[in-house]
C-alpha positions, -999 to +999 in steps of 0.1 A: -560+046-451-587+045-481-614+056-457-594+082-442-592+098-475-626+090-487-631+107-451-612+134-456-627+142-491-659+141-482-656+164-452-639+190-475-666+193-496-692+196-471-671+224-453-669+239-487-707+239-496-717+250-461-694+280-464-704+288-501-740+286-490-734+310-454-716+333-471-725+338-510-702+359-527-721+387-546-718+394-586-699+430-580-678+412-553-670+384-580-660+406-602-636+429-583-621+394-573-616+388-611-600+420-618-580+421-588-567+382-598-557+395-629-539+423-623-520+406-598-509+378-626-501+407-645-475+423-623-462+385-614-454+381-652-440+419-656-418+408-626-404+377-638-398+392-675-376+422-659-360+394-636-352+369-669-342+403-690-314+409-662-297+375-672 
């Protein structure tokens, strides 16, 4: 079981790295991701306020 994780781990972060170096995410598209990210958080907290206001 250990070295199935181990295993596992490792394969992760290969797959990781390999896709991070095919497909490198530009600075603009980083930061549209940030914004995006955060306005959704916003709306999720706005949403759960109105829904904890109603009780």
């Amino acid at each position: 079981m250990k070295g199935f994780a181990t295993g596992l781990i490792t394969g992760a972060l290969i797959g990781a790295a390999a896709g991070i170096l095919a497909d490198p995410i530009k600075d603009k598209q980083h930061a549209k991701m940030c914004r995006k990210k955060r306005e959704m958080f916003k709306s999720m907290g706005e949403i759960i306020d109105d829904v904890l206001d109603m009780f």
